[in-house]
N, C-alpha and C positions, 0 to 999 in steps of 0.2 A: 493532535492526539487527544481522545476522549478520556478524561477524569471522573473516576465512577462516583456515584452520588455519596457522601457520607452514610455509615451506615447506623440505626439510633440505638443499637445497644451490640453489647459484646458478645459474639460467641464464647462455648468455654475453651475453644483452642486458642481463639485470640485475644484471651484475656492472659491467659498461660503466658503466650510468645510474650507479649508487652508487658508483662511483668519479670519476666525474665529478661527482655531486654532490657529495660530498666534500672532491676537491681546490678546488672553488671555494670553496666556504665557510671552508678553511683556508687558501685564498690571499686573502679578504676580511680574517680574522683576523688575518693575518701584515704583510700591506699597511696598518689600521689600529693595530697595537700596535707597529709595526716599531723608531719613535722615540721611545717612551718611556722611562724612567730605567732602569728594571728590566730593559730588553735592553740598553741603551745602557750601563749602567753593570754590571751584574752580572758578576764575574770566569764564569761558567758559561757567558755567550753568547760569552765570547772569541772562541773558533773558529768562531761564527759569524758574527761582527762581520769577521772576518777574511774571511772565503768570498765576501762580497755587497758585499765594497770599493769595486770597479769592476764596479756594477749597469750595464746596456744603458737606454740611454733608450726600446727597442720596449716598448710594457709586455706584449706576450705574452713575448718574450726576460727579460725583466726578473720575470715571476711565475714561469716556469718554472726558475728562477736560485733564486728565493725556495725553490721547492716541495723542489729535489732537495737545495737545502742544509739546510733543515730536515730531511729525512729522513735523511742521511747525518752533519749535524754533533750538532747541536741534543742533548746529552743528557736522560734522566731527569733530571725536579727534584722537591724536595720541599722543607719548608716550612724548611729552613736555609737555602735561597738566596734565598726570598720575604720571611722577618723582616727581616732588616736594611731591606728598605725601606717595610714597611706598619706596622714601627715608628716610622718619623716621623708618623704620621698622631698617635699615643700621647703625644708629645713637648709640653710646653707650655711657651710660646703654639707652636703651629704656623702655621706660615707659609704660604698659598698659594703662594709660588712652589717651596717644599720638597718639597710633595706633589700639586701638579698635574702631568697625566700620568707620574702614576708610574708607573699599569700598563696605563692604557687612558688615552683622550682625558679632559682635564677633567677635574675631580671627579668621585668617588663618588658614589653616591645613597645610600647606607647603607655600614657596615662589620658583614659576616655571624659572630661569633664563634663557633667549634667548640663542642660539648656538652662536653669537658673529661670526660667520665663518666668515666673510669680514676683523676680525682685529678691527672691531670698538667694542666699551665698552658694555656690555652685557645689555638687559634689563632684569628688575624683574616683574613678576607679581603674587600679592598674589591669591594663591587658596584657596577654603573656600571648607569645606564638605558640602554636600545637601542631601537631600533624595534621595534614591536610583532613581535613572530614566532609559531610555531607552539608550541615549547616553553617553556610556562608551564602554570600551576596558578593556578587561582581556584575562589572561595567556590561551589557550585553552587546553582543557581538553578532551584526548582520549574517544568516547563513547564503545573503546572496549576492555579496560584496556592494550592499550599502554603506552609508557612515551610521556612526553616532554620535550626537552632539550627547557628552559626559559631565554635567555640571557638579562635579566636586571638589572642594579647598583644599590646599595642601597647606595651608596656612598653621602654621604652630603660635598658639597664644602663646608660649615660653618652650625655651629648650629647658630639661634639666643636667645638669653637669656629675653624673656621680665618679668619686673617686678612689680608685681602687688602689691595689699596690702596687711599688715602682712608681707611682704619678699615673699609674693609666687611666684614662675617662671614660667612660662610655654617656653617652647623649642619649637621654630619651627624651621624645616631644609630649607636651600635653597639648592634645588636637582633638577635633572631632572626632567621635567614635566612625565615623562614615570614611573622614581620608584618613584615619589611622588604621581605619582596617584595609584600605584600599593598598595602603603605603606596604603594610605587610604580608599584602596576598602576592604584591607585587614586585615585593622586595626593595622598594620606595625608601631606602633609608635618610635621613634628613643628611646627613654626611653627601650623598648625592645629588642635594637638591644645585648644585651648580650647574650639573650636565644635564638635568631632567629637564632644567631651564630651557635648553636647547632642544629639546625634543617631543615629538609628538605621537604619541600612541596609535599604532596600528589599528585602521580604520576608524579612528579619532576626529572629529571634525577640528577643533581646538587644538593649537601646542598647548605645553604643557605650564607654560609661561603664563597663559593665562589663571591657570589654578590657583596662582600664588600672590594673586589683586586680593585685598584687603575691602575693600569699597563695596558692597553690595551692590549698588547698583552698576558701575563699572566691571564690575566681573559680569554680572549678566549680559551688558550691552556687547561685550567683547566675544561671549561666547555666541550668542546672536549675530554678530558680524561674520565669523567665522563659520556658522552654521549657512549663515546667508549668501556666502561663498560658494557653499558646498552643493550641489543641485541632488548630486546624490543622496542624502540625510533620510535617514529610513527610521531612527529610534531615538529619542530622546529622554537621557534618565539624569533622575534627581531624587534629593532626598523625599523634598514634600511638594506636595500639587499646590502649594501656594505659590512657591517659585517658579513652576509654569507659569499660572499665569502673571505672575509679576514678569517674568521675562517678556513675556508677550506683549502685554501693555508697553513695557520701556520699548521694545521695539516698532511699535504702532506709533511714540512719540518722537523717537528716533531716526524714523526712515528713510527721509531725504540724505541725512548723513551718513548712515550706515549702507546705502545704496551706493552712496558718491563714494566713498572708501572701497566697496567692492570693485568698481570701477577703474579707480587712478591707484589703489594697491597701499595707498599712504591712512596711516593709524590717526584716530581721534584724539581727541584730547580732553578724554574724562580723567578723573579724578586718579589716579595711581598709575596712569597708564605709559608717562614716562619712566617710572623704574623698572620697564618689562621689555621697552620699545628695543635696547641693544639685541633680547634675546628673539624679536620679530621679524627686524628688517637685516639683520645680522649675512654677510658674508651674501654669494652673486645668486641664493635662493631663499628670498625674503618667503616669511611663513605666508603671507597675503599679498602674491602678483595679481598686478592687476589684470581687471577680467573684465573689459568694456562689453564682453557679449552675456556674460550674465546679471550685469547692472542692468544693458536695456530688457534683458526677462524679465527684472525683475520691478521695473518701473510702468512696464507694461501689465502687470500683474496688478498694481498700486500697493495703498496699505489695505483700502476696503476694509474698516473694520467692521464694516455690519453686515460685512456676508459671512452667510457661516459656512463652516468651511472652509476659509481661507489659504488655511496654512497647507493641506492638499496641493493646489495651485501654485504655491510659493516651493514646496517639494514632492514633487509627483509619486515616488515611492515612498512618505510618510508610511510607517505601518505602524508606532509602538510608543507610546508613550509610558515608563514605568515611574511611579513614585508613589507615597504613600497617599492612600485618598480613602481611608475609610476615619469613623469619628466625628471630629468635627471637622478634619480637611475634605470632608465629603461635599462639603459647601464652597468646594473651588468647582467641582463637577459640570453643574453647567453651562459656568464660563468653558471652562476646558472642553465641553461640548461643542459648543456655541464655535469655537475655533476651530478642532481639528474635523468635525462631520461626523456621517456615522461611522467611515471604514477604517476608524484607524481604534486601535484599540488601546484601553485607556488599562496598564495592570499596574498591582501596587508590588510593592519595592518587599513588603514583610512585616512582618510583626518585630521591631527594633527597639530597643533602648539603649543607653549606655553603659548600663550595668552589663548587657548580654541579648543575644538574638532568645525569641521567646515562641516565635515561629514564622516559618516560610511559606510562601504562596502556595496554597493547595491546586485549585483551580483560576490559569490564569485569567477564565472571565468574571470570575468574581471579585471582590476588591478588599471585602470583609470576610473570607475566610482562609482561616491559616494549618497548618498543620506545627502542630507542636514539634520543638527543637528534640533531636537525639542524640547528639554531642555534650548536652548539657542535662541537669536535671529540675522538669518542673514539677512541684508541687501544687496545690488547691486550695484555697485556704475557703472553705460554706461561707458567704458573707451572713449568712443568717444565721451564725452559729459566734460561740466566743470568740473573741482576737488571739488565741492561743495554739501552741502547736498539738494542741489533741485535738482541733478544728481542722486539722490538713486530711487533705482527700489524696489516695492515691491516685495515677491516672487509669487505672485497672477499674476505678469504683466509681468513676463519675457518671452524674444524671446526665440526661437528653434536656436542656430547655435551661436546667441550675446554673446559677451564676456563682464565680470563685473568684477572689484575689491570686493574683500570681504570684508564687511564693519559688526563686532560683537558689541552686545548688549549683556551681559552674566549677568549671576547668581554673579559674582566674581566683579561685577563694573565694567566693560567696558559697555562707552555708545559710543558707533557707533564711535568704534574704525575700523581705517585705519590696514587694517593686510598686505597691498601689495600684496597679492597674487591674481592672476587671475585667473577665472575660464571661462570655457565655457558651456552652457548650452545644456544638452541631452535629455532634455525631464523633465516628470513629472511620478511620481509612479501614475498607474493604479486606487490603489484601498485605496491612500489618497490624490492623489495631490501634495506631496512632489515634489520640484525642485531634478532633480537627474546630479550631476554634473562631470565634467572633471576637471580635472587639468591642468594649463597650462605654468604658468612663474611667477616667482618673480614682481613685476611691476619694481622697480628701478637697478634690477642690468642691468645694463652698463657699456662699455669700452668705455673712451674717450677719445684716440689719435687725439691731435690734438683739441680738443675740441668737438669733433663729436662722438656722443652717436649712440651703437650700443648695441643692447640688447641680453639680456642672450639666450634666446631662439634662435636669430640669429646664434651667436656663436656658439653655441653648433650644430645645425643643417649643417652649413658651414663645420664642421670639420668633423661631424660622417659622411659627405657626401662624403671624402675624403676615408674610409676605404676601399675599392677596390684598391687604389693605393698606401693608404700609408700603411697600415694593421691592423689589428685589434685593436682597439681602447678602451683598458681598463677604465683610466680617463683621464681626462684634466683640465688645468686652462687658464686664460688670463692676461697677463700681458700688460701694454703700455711698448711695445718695441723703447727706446730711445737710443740705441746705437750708430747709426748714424739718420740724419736728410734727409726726415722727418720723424716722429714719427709713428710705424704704432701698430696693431693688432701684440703680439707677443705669439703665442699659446705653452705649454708647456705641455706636453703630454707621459703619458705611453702607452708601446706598449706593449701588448701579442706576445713571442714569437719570430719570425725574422721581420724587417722591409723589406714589399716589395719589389722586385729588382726594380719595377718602382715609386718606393716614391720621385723622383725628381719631376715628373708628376703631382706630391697634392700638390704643390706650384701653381700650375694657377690653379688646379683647385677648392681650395679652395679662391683664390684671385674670380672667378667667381663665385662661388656660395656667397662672399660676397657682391660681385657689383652689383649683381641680387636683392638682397633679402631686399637695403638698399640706396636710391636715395641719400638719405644726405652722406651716404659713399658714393657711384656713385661718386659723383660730389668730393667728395674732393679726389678720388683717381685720376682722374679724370685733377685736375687742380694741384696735388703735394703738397698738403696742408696734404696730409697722405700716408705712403706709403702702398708697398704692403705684407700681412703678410709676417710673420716666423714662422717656425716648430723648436722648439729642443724638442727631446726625451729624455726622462727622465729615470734612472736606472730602472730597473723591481723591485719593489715592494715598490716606492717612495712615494705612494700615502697611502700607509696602515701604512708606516713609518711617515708621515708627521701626520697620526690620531691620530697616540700613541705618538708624540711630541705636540700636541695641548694638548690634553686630560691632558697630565704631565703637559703643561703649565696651563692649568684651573684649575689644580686639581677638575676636574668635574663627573667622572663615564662616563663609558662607553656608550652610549644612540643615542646624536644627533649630533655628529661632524660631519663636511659634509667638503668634499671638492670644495670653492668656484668656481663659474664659471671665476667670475673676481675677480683678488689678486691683493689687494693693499698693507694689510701690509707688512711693509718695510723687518721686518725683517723677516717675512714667506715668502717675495719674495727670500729675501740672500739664505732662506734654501733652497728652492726649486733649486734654479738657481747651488748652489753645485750640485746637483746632474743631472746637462748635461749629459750626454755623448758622443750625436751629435748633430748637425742641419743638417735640409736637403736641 
């Protein structure tokens, strides 16, 4: 189906409609969260608690009261004014009457914790169930009865126990925001993870058993066994395109044995995979009978990793690969090329966080643009204007080209929370007026050697700008390199394959592409207040190993680990910096 081009400014019918649809969905919002703890009690809604005293009992009088005072009082928040009370959820024993409606009606359905990737302490945000709505994500489902290989964790870093009256419990998990939401579209409750054990999702290539490996790399090799199984396999989704191709890779080093298992029917023996084996080979229809005629397909086929294309051949109906791939995972791309060919189409998953969906795939051959959520509500915060909430842009008023922070009001208690992330605006949907957005940079991460802030986006583009001369550029991070003085930009970086023979040459020319791009660097390079980068390359496959060391250390499921742009943590710098093997 053809998706009409964004269109670059508003009619004034469609400025009308989307303000109108708007203001109700945040008068739903405001009307439902109005009495709970976190407004009721938080010193931040003071001035607001003040403004709606003496509400009118008309309820158009009484939401119009709601709408002008939120706009006018209601400040920028961010997660100082949210801990103090989604820290009671953490509290033990916790009480139901301590944490019901604290930010939304009722309990939670899950608590979504942040990726933490920088090293600093994770945040939590409770999610609440709603009625079904438009913005969501779920597993995609063949319309022409292929499979899908579904790589998502059910894995809960902790249960929490809360305790209500009579002795009654109820469990909420703190999990990835990806299988907490998956758990709850699907009615996934951790109370059934016994029986889920045992079963496999409709048109599923994977039981369900596998979802509940801990191991990063063992959950991937498993769900790659089972994929490998399956000849049918038409779709493959995940959270991020780094986990393609990490799966890919583990199973290019894998193959002999994950062939030979396809084969004889009998399970490997990586890392967790006997706490799962009862629920695999279980009763006289093991989840992986053997299949001696799809093992010689598939040996006849080989690993071939340098044909491109491969994985076509390995699955004849390949058509769909979803996960996220714009940012910096846009640099999984042309591996991900390189492997599926040109006819399988490569879409992204959404515009996601933890905090709340912020928008969904407009056009699924594009990868970077989204259409803003309307289940929830976003604001715009001008990056070129104060950090204040008289700096918020409605979505009725935004430029064509201007770039915003994304500022959420949600169903789950967020009121006009700060999410850092930038967007840049592409237009508006044709035929509602929806803002249809880009993605563009985290707002705060930064490297600052020397005291001089250089941003992610800078970075990242400095270095990939380098891959003609230094070579192909798998990931990267940044470190302040302090070994001698002065302190400069110290980039650490996997190579695909051999390093250039002119990769001395990506020492000026990435020092140029940062003196270009950044006057406050300019100048302190400038006057020796910072020097000039460093390159060390990193072993080949340092960065899918540093995944499944994070992941062990979180004990978190496999979902949203990312490889930071700038590393601070000390001791994920130690790990990293082991694994040298040059500088150039």
């Amino acid at each position: 189906m053809s998706v009409p081009d964004p269109v670059p400014v508003l009619t004034s019918e469609l400025q009308s409609t989307l303000q109108d649809r708007i203001e109700k969905v945040l008068t739903r919002i405001i009307n439902a969260n109005l009495h709970t703890r976190y407004v009721q009690e938080s010193p931040v809604f003071a001035d607001f608690r003040d403004s709606i005293e003496c509400l009118s009992n008309d309820l158009e009088a009484r939401d119009k009261v709601l709408l002008e005072s939120f706009r006018t009082v209601v400040p920028l928040t961010t997660y100082a004014s949210h801990e103090p009370f989604i820290s009671k959820f953490l509290e033990q024993p916790c009480m139901e009457d301590d944490v019901k409606n604290l930010f939304a009606p009722g309990l939670p359905n899950f608590i979504a914790p942040s990726s933490a990737t920088s090293g600093k302490a994770p945040k939590f945000f409770a999610r609440y169930r709603h009625p079904p709505g438009v913005d969501r994500v779920d597993i995609p489902i063949s319309k022409d009865g292929g499979k899908t290989c579904a790589l998502f964790s059910l894995v809960s870093h902790r249960l929490l126990e809360i305790r209500g009256d009579a002795d009654k419990e109820t469990t909420i998990p703190i999990t990835l925001v990806s299988s907490g939401g998956i758990r709850m579209r699907h009615d996934l409750g951790v109370d059934k993870d016994p029986l889920l054990m045992k079963l496999t999702m409709p048109a599923n290539t994977s039981p369900l058993a596998v979802s509940f490996l801990r191991n990063y790399r063992s959950f991937l090799l498993m769900h790659a066994l089972f994929a490998l199984a399956d000849a049918k396999l038409e779709i493959m989704f995940m959270t991020l395109s780094t986990i393609f191709v990490d799966l890919v890779r583990y199973m290019e080093e894998e193959w002999v044995t994950l062939v030979t298992c396809v084969e004889t029917g009998e399970l490997p023996d990586y890392e967790g995979v006997d706490e799962i084996r009862q629920y695999l080979e279980a009763g006289s229809s093991p989840k992986l009978p053997p299949n001696p005629a799809r093992a010689a397909e598939l040996r006849a086929i080989g690993v071939a990793t340098d044909t491109p294309g491969r994985l076509v051949k390995v699955w004849p109906g390949f058509k769909t690969v979803v996960a996220v791939a714009s940012g910096l995972f846009a640099s999984a791309l042309p591996k991900m090329r390189h492997y599926l060919g040109p006819t399988v189409l490569i879409r992204s998953l959404g515009l996601i966080a933890s905090e709340g969906y912020v928008g969904l795939v407009y056009n699924p051959s594009e990868l970077n643009l989204f259409k803003a959520v309307s289940d929830d509500v976003v604001e715009y915060l001008d990056v070129s204007l104060d950090e204040t909430a008289a700096s918020l842009v409605p979505a009725w008023e935004l430029q064509l080209g201007h770039r915003y922070e994304i500022v959420l009001t949600t169903r789950d208690g967020l009121w006009r929370y700060r999410l850092d992330d930038i967007i840049e605006v592409a237009g508006f949907d044709p035929s509602d007026g929806t803002p249809i957005l880009k993605y563009v940079e985290r707002r705060n991460v930064v490297a600052r050697p020397g005291g001089i802030e250089t941003a992610g986006k800078t970075l990242a583009d400095a270095i990939f700008g380098t891959q003609a001369t230094l070579g192909k550029i798998v990931e990267f991070t940044v470190v302040n390199d302090e070994r001698v003085m002065p302190p400069c930009l110290g980039y650490l970086v996997e190579i695909e394959g051999a390093i250039s023979p002119n990769a001395h040459t990506a020492l000026q020319q990435l020092h140029d592409n940062l003196y270009h791009a950044n006057d406050n660097l300019q100048h302190a390079l400038d006057d020796g207040r910072v020097g000039p980068p460093t390159v060390r390359i990193l072993n080949p496959g340092t960065f899918r190993e540093f995944r499944e060391w994070k992941i062990g250390l979180a004990n978190s499921g496999v979902g949203q680990m990312k490889v930071p742009v700038v590393l601070s943590d000390e001791t994920a710098v130690r790990w990293v910096l082991e694994r040298v093997v040059q500088e150039i």
